[in-house]
C-alpha positions in Angstrom: 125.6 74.6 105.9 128.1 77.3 105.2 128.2 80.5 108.0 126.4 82.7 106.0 123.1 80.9 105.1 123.2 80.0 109.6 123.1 83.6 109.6 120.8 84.4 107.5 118.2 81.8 109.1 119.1 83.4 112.5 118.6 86.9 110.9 115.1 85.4 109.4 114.1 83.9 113.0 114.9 87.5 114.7 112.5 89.0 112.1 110.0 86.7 112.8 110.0 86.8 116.7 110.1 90.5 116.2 106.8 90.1 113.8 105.6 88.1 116.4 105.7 91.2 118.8 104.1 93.1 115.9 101.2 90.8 115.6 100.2 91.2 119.3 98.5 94.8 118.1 96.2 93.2 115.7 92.3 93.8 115.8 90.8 90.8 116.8 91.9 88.1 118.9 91.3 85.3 116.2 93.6 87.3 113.4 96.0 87.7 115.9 96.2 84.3 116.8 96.3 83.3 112.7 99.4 85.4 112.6 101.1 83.7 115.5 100.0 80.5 114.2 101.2 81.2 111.1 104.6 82.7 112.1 105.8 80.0 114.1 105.0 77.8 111.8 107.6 79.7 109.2 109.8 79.8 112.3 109.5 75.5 112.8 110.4 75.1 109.1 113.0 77.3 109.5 114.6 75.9 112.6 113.7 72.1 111.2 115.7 72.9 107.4 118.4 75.6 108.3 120.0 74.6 111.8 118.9 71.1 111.9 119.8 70.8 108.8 117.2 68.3 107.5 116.9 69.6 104.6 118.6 67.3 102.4 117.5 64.2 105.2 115.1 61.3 104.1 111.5 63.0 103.5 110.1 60.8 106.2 112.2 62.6 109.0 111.2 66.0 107.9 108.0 65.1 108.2 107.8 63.5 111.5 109.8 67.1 113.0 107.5 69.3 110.6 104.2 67.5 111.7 104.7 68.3 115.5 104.6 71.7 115.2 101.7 71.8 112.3 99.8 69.5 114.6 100.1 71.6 118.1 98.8 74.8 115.7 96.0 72.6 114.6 95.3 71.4 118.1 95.6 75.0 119.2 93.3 76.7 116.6 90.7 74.0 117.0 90.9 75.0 121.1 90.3 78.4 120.5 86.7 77.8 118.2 85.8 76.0 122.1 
């Protein structure tokens, strides 16, 4: 991966973690915890195809490192309906 793309996917993940601040002002307490969900999700996938660079690896790999995170959200979201 060249220096600019790394950059921008750093550039993208500051964006995000500063979203993430962002999202600590929402309404509710289950909208805000969608949006952190959701945004470190898009920070995994991000971390998982830019700096890991499995981008272009065998689909199965991808999907063991992309599952992790997607299950712990899951695991999370279904904690806070408890």
């Amino acid at each position: 991966m060249s220096g600019r793309a790394l950059l921008a996917c750093w550039a993208a993940l500051v964006l995000l973690s500063l979203a993430t601040l962002a999202s600590l002002d929402l309404g509710s307490a289950a909208t805000g915890l969608l949006a952190l969900l959701l945004l470190a999700l898009v920070k995994a996938w991000l971390i998982v195809d830019g700096f890991m660079e499995l981008r272009h690896a065998p689909r199965a790999w991808r999907a063991l490192m992309l599952a992790w995170p997607l299950s712990m959200a899951a695991g999370i979201a279904a904690a806070s309906l408890l």
